[in-house]
C-alpha positions as CSV (number, residue, x, y, z in Angstrom):
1,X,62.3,199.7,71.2
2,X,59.8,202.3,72.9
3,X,60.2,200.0,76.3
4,X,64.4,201.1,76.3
5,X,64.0,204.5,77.6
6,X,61.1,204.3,80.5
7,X,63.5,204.3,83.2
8,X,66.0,207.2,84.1
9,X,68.5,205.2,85.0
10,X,71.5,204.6,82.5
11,X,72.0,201.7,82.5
12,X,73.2,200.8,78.7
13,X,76.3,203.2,79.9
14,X,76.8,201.5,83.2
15,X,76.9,198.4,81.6
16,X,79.3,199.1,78.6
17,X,81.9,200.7,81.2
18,X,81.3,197.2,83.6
19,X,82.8,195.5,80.3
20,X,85.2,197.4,79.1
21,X,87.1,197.4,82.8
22,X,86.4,194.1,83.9
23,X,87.9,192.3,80.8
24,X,91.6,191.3,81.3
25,X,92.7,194.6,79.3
26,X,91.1,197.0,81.3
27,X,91.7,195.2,84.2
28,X,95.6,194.9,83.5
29,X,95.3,198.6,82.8
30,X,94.1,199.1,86.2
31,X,96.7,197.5,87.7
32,X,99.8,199.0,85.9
33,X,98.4,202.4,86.8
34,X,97.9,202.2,90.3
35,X,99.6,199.2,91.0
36,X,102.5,198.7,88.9
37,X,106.0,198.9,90.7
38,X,107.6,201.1,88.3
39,X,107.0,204.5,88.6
40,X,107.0,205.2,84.7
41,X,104.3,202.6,83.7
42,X,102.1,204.0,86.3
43,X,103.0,207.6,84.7
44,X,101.9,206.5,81.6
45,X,98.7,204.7,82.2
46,X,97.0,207.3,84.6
47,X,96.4,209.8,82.3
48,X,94.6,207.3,80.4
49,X,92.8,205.8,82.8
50,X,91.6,208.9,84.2
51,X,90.5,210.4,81.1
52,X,88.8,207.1,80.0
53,X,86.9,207.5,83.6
54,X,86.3,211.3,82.9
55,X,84.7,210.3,79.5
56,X,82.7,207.5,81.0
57,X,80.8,210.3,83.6
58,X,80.1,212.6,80.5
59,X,78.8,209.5,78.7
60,X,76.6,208.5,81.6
61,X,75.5,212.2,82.2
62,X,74.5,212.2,78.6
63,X,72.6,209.4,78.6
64,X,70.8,209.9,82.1
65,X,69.9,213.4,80.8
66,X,68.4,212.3,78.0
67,X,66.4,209.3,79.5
68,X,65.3,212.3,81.6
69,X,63.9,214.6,78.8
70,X,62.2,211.5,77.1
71,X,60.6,210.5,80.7
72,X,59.5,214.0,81.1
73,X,58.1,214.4,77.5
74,X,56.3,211.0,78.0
75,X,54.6,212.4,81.0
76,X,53.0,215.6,79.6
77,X,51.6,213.7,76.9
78,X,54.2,214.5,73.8
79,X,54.4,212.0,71.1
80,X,56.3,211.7,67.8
C-alpha cells in the first residue's frame, strides 16, 4: 500500500471519472445535455452534468494535493 502514493499525479480520480463517463449512462447523459434536440432535456441534464464535472475537479484537487503533502513529507524524512 506505501507504493500508491509516490507519484503526484491522481490518477485513482482520473480513472474513476474515465468510468463513470464512458459507460453508456454517462455517456447517454452527455449526449442529452449538449446534444439532445429538445431544449428541455438539455435544460435538465446540464446542471447535472456540470456540477458532476465541478465535483470531479474538487475530487482531483483533493487528491493531487494530498499525494503532494505525502511526497513532500516522504522527502524530508517524516515517517509514521
Amino acid at each position: 500500500m506505501a507504493g500508491l502514493a509516490r507519484s503526484r499525479w491522481p490518477w485513482i480520480s482520473l480513472l474513476l471519472s474515465a468510468v463513470l463517463v464512458f459507460n453508456p449512462v454517462g455517456l447517454n447523459l452527455l449526449h442529452s445535455a449538449f446534444f439532445a434536440g429538445e431544449q428541455l432535456a438539455r435544460d435538465i441534464a446540464q446542471p447535472i452534468v456540470l456540477t458532476a464535472l465541478a465535483l470531479t475537479a474538487v475530487v482531483i484537487g483533493l487528491e493531487w494535493l494530498v499525494r503532494s503533502l505525502i511526497a513532500r513529507s516522504r522527502a524530508r524524512g517524516v515517517t509514521r
